[in-house]
CHARMM internal coordinates of N, CA and C (Angstrom, degrees):
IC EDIT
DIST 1 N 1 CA 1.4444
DIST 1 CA 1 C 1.5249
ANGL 1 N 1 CA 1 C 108.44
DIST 1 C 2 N 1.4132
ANGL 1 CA 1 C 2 N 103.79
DIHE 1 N 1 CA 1 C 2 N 140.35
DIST 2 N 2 CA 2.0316
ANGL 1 C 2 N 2 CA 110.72
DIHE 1 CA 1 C 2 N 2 CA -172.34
DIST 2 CA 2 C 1.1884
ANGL 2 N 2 CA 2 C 93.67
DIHE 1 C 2 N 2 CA 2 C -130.08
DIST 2 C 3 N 1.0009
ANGL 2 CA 2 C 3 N 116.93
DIHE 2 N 2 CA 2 C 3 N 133.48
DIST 3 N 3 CA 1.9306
ANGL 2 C 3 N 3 CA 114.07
DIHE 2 CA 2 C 3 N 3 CA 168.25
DIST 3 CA 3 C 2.0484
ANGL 3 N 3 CA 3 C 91.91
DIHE 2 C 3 N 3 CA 3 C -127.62
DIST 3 C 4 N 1.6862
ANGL 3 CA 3 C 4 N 94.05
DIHE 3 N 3 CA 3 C 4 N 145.76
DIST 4 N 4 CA 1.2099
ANGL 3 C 4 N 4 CA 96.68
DIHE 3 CA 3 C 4 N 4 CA -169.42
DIST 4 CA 4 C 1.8519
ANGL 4 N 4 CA 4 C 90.05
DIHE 3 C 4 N 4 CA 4 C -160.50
DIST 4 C 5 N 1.4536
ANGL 4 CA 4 C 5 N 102.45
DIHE 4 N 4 CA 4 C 5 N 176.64
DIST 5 N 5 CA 1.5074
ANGL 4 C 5 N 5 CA 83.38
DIHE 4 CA 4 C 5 N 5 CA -174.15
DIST 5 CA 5 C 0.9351
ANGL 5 N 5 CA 5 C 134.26
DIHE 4 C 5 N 5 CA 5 C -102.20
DIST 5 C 6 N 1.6676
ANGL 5 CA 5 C 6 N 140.92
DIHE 5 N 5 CA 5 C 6 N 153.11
DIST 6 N 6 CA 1.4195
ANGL 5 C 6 N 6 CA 139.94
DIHE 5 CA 5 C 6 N 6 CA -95.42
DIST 6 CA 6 C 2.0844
ANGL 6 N 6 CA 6 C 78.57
DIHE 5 C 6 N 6 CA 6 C -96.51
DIST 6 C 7 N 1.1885
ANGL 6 CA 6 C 7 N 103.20
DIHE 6 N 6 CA 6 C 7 N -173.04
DIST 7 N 7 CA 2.0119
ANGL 6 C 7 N 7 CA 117.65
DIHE 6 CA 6 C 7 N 7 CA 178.92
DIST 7 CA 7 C 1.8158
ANGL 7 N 7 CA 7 C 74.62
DIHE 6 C 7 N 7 CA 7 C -129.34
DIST 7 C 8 N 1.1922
ANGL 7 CA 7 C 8 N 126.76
DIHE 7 N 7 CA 7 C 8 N 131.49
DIST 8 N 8 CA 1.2463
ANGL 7 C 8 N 8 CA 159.94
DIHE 7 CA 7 C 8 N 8 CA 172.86
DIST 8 CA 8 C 1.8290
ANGL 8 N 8 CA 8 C 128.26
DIHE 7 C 8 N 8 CA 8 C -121.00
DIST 8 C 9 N 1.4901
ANGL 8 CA 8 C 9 N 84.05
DIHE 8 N 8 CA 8 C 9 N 116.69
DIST 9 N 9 CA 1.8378
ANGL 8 C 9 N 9 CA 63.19
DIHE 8 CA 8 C 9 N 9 CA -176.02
DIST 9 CA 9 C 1.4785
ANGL 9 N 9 CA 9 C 90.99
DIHE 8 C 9 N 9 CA 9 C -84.64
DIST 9 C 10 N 1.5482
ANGL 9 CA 9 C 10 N 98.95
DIHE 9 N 9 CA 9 C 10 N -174.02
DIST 10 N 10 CA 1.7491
ANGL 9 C 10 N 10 CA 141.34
DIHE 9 CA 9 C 10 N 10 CA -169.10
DIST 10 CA 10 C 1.7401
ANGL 10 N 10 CA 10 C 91.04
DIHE 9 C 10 N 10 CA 10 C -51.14
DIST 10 C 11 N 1.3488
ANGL 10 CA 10 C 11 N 132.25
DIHE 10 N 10 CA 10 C 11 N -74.55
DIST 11 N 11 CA 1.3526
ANGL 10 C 11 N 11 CA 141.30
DIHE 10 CA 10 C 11 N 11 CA 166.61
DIST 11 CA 11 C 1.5239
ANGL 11 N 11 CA 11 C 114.79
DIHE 10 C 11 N 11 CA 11 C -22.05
DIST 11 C 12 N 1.1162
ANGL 11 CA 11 C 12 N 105.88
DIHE 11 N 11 CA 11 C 12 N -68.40
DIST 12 N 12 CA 1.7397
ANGL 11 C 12 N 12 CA 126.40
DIHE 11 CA 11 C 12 N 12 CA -177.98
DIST 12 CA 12 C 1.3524
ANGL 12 N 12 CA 12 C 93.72
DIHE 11 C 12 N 12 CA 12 C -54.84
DIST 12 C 13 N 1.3310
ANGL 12 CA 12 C 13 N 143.03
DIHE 12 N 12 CA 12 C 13 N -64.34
DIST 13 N 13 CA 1.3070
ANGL 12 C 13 N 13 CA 146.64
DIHE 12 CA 12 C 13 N 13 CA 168.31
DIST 13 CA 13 C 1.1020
ANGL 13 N 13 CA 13 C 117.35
DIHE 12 C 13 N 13 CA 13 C -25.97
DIST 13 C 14 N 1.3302
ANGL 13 CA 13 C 14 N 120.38
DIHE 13 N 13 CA 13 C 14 N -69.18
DIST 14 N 14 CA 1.2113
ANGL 13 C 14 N 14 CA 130.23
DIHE 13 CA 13 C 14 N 14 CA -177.75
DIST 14 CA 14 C 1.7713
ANGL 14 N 14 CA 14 C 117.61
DIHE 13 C 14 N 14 CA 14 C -64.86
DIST 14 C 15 N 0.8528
ANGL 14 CA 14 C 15 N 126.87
DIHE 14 N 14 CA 14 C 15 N -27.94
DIST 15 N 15 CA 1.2245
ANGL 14 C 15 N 15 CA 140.17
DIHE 14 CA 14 C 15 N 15 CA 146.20
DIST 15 CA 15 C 1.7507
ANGL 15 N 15 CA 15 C 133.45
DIHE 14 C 15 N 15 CA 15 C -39.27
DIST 15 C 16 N 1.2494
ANGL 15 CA 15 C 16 N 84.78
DIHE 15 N 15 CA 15 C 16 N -50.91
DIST 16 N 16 CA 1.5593
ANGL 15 C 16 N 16 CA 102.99
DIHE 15 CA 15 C 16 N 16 CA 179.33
DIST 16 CA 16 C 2.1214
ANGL 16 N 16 CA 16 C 85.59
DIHE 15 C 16 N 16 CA 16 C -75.19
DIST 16 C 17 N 1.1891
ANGL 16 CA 16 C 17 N 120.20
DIHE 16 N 16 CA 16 C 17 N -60.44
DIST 17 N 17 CA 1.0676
ANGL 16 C 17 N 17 CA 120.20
DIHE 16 CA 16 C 17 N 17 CA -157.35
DIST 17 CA 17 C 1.6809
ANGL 17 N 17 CA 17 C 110.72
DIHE 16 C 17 N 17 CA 17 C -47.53
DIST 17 C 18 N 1.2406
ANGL 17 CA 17 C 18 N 97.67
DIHE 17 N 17 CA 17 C 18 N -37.66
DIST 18 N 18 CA 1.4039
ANGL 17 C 18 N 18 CA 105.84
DIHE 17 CA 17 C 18 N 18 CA -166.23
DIST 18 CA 18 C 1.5558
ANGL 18 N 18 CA 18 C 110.65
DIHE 17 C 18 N 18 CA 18 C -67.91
DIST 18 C 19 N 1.5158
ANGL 18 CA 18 C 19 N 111.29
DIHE 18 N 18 CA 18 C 19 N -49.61
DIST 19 N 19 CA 1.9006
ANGL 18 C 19 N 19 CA 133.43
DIHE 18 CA 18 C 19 N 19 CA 170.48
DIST 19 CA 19 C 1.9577
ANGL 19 N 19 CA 19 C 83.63
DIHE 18 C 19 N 19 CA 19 C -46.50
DIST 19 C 20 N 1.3678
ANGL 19 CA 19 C 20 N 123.32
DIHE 19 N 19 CA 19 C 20 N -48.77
DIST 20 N 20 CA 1.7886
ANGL 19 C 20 N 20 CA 108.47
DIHE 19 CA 19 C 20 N 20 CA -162.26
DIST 20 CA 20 C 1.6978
ANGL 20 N 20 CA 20 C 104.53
DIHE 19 C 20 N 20 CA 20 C -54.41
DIST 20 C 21 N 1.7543
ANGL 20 CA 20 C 21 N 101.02
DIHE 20 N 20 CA 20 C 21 N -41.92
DIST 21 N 21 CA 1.4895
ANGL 20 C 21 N 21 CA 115.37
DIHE 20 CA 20 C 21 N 21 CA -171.46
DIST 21 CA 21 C 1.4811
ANGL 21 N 21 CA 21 C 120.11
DIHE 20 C 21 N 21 CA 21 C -56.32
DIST 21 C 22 N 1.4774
ANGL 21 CA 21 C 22 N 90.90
DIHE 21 N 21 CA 21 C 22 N -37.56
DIST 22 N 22 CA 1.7756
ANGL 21 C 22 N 22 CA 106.55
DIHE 21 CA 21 C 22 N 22 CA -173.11
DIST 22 CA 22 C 1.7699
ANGL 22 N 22 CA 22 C 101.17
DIHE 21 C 22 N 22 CA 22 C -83.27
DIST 22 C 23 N 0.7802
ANGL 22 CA 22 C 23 N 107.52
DIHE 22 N 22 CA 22 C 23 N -21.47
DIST 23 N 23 CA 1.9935
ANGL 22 C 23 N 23 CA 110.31
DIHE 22 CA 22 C 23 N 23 CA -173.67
DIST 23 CA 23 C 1.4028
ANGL 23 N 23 CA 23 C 94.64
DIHE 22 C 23 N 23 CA 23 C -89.28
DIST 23 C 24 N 1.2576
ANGL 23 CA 23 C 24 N 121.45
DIHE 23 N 23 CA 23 C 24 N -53.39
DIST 24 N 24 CA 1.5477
ANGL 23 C 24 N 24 CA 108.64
DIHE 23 CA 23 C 24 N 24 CA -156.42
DIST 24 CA 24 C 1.5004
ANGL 24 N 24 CA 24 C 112.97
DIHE 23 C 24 N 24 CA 24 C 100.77
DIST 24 C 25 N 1.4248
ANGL 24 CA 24 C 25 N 106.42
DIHE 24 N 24 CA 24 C 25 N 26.80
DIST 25 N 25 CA 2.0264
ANGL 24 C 25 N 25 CA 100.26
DIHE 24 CA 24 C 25 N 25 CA -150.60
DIST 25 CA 25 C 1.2633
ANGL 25 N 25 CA 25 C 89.77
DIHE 24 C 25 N 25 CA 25 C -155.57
DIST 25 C 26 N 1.1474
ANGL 25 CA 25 C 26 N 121.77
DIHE 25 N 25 CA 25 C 26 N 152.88
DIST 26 N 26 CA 1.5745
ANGL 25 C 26 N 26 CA 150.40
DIHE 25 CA 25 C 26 N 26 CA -173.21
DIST 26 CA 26 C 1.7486
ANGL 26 N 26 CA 26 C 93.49
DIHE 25 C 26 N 26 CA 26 C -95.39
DIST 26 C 27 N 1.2502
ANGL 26 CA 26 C 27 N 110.85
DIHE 26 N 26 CA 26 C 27 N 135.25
DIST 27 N 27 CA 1.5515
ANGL 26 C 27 N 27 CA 120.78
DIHE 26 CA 26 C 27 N 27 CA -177.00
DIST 27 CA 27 C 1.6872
ANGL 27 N 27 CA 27 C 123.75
DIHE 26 C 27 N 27 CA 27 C -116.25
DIST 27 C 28 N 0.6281
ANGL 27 CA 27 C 28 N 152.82
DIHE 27 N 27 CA 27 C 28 N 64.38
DIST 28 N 28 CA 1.8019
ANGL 27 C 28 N 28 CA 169.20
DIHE 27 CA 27 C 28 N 28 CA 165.88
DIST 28 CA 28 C 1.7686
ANGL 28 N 28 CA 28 C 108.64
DIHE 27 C 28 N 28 CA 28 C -11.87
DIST 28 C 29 N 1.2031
ANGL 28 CA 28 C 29 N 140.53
DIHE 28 N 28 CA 28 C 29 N 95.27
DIST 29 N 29 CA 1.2874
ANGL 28 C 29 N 29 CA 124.11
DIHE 28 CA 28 C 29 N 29 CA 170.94
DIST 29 CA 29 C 1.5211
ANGL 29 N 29 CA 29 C 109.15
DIHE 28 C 29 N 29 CA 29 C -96.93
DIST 29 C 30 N 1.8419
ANGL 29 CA 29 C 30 N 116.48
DIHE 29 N 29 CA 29 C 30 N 138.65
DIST 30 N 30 CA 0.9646
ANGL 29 C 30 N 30 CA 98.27
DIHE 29 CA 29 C 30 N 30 CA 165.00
DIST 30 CA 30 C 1.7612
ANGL 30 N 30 CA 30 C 101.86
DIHE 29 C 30 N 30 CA 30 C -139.62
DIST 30 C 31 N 1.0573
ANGL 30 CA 30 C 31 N 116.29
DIHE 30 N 30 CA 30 C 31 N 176.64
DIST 31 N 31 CA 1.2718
ANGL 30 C 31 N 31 CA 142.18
DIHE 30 CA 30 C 31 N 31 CA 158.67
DIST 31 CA 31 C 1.1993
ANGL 31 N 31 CA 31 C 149.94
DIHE 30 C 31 N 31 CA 31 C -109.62
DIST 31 C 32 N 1.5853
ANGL 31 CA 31 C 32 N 126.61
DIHE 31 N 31 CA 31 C 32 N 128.49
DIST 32 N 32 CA 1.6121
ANGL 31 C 32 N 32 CA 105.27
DIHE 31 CA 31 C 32 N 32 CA -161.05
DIST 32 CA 32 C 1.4693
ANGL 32 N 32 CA 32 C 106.51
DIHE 31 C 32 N 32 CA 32 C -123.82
DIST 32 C 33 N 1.5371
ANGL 32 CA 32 C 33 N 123.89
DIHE 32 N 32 CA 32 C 33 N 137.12
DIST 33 N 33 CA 0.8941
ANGL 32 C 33 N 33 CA 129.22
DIHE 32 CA 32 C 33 N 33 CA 174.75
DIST 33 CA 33 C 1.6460
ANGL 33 N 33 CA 33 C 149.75
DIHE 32 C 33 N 33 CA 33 C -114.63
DIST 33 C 34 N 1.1596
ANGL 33 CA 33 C 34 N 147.73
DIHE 33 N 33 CA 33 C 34 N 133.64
DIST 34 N 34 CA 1.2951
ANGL 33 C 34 N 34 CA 142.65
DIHE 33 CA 33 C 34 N 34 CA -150.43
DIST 34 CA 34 C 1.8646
ANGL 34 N 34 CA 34 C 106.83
DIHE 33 C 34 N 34 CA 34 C -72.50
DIST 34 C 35 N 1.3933
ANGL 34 CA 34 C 35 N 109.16
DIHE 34 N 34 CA 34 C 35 N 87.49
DIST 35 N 35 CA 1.7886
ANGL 34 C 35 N 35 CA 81.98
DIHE 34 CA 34 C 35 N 35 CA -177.61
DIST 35 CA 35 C 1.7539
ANGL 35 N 35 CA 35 C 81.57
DIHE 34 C 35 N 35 CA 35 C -141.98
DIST 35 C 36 N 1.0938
ANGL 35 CA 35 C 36 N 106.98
DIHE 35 N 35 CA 35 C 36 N 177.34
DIST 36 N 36 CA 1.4682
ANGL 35 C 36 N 36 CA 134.34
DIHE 35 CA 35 C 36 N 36 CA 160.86
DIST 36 CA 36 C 1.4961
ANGL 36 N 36 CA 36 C 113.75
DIHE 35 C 36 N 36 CA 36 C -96.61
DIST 36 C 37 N 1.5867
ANGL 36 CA 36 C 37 N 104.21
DIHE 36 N 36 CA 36 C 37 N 137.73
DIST 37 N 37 CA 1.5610
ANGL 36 C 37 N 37 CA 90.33
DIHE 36 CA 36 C 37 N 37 CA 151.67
DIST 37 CA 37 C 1.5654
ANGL 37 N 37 CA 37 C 139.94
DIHE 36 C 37 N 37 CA 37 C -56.95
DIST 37 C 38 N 0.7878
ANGL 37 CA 37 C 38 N 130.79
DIHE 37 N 37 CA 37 C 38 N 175.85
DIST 38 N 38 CA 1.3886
ANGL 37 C 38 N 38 CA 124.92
DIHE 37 CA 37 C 38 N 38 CA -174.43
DIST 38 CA 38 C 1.6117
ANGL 38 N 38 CA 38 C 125.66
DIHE 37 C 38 N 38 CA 38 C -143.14
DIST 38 C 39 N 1.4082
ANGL 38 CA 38 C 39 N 123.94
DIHE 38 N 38 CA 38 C 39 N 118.37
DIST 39 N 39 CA 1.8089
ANGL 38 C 39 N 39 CA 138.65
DIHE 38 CA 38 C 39 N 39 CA -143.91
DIST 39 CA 39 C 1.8897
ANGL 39 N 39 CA 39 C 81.52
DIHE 38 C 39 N 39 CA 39 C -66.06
DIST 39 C 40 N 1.2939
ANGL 39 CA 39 C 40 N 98.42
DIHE 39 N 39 CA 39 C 40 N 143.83
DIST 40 N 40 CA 1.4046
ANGL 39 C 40 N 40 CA 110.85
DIHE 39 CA 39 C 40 N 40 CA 165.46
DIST 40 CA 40 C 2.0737
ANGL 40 N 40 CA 40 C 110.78
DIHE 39 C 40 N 40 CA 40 C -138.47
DIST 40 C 41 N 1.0231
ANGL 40 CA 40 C 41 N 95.74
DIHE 40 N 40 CA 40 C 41 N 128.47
DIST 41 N 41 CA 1.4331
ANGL 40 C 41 N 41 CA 110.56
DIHE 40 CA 40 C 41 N 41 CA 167.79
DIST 41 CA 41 C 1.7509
ANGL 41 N 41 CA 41 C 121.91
DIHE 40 C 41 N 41 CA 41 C -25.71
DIST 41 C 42 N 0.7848
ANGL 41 CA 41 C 42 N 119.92
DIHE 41 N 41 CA 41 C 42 N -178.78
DIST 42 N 42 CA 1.5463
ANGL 41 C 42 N 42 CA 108.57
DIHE 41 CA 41 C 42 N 42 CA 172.80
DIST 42 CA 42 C 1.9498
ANGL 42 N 42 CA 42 C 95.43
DIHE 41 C 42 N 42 CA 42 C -105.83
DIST 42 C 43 N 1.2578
ANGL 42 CA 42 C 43 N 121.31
DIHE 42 N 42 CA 42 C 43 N -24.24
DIST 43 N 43 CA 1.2190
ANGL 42 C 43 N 43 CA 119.25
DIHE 42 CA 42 C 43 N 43 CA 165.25
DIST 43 CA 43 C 1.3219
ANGL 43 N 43 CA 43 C 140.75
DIHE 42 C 43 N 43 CA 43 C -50.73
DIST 43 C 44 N 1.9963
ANGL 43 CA 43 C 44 N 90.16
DIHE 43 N 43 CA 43 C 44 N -58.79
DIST 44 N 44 CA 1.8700
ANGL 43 C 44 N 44 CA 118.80
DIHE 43 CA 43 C 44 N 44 CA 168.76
DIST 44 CA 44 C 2.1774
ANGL 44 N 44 CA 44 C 92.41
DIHE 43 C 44 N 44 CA 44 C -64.02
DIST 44 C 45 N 1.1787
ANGL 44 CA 44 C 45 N 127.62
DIHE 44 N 44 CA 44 C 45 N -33.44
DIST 45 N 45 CA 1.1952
ANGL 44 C 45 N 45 CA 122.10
DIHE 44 CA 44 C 45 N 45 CA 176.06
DIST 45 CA 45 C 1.2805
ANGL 45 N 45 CA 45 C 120.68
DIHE 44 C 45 N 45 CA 45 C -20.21
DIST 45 C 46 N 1.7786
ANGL 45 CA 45 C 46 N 91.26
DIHE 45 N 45 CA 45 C 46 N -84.61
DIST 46 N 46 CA 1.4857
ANGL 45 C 46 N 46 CA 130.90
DIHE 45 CA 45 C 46 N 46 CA 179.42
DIST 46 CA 46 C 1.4133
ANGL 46 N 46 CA 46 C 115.60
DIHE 45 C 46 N 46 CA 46 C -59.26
DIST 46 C 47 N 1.5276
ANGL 46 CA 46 C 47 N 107.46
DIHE 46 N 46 CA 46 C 47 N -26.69
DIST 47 N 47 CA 1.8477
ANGL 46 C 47 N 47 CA 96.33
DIHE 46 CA 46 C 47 N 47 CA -179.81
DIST 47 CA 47 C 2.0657
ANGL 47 N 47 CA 47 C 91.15
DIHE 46 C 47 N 47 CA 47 C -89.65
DIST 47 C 48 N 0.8456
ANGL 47 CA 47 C 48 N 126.83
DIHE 47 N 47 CA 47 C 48 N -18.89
DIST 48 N 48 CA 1.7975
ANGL 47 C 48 N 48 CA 113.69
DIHE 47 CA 47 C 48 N 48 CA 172.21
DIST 48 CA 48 C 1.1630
ANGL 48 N 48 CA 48 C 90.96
DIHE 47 C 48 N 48 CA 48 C -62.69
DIST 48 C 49 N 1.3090
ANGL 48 CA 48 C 49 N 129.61
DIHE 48 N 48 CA 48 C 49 N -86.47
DIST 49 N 49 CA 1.4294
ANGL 48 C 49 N 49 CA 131.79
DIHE 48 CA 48 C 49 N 49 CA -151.39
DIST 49 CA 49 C 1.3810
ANGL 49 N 49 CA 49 C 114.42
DIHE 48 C 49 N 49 CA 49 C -36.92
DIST 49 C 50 N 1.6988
ANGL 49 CA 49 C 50 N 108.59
DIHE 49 N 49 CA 49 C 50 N -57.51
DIST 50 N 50 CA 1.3185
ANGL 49 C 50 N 50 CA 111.78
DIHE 49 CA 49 C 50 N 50 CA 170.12
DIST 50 CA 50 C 1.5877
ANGL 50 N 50 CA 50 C 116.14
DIHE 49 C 50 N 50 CA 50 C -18.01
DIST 50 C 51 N 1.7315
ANGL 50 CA 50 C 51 N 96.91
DIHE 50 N 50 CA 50 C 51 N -64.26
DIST 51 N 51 CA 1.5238
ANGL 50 C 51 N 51 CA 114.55
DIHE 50 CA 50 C 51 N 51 CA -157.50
DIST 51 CA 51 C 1.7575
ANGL 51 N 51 CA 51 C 104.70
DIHE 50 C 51 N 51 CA 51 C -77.03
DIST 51 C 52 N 1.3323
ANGL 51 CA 51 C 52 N 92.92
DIHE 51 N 51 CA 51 C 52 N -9.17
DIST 52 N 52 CA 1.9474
ANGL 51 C 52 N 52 CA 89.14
DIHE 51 CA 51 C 52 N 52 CA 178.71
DIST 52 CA 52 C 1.4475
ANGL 52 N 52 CA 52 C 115.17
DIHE 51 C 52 N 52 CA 52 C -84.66
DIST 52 C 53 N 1.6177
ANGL 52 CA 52 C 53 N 108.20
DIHE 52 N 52 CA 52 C 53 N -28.61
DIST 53 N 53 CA 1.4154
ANGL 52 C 53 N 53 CA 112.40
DIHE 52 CA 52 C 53 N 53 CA 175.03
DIST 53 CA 53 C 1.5376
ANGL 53 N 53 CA 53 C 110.93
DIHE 52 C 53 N 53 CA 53 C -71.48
DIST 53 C 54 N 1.5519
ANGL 53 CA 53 C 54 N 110.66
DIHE 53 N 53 CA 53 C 54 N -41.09
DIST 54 N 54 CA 1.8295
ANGL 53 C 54 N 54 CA 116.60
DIHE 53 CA 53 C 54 N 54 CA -172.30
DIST 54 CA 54 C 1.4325
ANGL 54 N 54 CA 54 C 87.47
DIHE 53 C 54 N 54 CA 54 C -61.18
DIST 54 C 55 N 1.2987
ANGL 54 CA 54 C 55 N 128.64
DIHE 54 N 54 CA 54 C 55 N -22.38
DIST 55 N 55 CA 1.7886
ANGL 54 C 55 N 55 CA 109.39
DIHE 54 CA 54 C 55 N 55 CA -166.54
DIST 55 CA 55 C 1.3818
ANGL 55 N 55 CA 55 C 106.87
DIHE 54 C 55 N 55 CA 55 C -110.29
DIST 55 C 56 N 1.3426
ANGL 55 CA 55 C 56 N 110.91
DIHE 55 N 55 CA 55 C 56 N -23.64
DIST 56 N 56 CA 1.4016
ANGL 55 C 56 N 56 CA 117.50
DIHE 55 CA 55 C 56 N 56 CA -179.93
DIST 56 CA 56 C 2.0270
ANGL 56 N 56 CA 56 C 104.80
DIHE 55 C 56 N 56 CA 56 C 77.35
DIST 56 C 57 N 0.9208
ANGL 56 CA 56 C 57 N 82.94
DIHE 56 N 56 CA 56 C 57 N 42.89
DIST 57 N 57 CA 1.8198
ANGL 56 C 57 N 57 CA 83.57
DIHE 56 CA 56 C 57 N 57 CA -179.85
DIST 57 CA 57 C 1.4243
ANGL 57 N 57 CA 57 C 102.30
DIHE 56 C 57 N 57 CA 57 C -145.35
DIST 57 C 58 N 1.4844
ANGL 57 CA 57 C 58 N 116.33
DIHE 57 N 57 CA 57 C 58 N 164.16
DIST 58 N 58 CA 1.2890
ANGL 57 C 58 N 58 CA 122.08
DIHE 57 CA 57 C 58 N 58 CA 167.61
DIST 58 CA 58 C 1.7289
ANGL 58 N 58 CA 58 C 122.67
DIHE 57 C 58 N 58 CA 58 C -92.84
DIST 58 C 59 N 1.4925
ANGL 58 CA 58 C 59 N 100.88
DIHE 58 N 58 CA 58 C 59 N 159.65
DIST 59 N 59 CA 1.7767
ANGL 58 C 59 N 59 CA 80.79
DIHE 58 CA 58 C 59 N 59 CA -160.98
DIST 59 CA 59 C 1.5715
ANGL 59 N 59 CA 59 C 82.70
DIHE 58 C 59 N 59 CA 59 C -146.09
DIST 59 C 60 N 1.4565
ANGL 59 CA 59 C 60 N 119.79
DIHE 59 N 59 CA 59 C 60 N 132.82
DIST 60 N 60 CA 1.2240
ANGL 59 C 60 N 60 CA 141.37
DIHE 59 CA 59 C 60 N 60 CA 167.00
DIST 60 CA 60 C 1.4630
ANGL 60 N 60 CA 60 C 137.42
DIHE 59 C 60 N 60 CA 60 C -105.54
DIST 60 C 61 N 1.3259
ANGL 60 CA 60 C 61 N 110.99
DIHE 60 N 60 CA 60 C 61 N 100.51
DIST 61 N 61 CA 1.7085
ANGL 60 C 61 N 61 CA 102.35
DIHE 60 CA 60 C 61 N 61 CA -169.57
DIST 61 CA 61 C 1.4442
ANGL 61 N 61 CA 61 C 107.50
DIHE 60 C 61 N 61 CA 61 C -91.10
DIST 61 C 62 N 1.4449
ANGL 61 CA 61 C 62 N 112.09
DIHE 61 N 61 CA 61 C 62 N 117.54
DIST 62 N 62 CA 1.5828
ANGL 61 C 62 N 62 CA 144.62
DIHE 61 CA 61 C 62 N 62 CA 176.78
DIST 62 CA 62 C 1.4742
ANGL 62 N 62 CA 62 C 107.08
DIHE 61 C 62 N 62 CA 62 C -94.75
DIST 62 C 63 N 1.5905
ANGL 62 CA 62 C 63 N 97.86
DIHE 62 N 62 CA 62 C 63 N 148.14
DIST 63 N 63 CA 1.8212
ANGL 62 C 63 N 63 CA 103.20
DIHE 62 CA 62 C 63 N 63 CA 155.92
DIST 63 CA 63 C 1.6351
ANGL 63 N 63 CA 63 C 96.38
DIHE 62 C 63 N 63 CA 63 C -144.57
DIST 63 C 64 N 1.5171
ANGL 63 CA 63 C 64 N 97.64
DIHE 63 N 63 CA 63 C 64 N 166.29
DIST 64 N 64 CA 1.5410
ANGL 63 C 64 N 64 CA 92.09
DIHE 63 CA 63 C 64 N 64 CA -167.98
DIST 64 CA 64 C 1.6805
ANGL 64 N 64 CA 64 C 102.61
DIHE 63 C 64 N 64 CA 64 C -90.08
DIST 64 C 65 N 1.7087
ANGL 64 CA 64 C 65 N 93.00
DIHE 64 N 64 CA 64 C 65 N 155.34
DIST 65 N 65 CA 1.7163
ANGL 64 C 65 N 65 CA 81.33
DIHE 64 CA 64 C 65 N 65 CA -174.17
DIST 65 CA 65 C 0.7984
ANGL 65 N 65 CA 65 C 138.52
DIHE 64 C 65 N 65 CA 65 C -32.39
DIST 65 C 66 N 1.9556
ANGL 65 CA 65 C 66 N 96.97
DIHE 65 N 65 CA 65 C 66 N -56.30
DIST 66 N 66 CA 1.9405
ANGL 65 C 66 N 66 CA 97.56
DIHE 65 CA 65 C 66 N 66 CA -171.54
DIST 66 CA 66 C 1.2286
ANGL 66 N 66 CA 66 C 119.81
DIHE 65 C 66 N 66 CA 66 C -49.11
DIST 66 C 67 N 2.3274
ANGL 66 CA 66 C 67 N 124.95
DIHE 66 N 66 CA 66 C 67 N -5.14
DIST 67 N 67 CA 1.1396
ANGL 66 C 67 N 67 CA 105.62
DIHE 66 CA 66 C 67 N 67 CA -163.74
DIST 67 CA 67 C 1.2941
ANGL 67 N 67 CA 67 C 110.92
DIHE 66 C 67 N 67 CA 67 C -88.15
DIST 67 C 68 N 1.2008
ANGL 67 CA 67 C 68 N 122.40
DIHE 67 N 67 CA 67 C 68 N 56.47
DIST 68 N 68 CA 1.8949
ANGL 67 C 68 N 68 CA 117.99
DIHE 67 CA 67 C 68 N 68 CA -159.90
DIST 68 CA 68 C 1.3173
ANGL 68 N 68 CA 68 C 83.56
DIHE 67 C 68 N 68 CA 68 C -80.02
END
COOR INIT
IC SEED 1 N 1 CA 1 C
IC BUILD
């Protein structure tokens, strides 16, 4: 299981925005999803990492269960 944050349409957005206005509070959506991690090379490794430092974020390669 990965939870990460939710894809929202324009509506849903605006919604959430409005509950931030009425609270006074910053609001977080997330979503969780059914996947596995997923085997990476010592090559595919080094080119994530690379790309996690150029972005400064963390990056997780998933497949969905059923893809055993």
């Amino acid at each position: 299981m990965l939870s990460s944050f939710s894809k929202l349409s324009e509506e849903q957005l605006k919604e959430i925005r409005d509950l931030e206005e009425s609270l006074g509070k910053t609001l977080l959506s997330y979503s969780s999803y059914d996947v596995l991690a997923e085997n990476l090379t010592d090559e595919e490794l080094r080119q994530v990492r690379n790309l996690e430092e150029k972005l400064g974020t963390a990056l997780v390669a998933v497949r969905e269960k059923d893809q055993v």
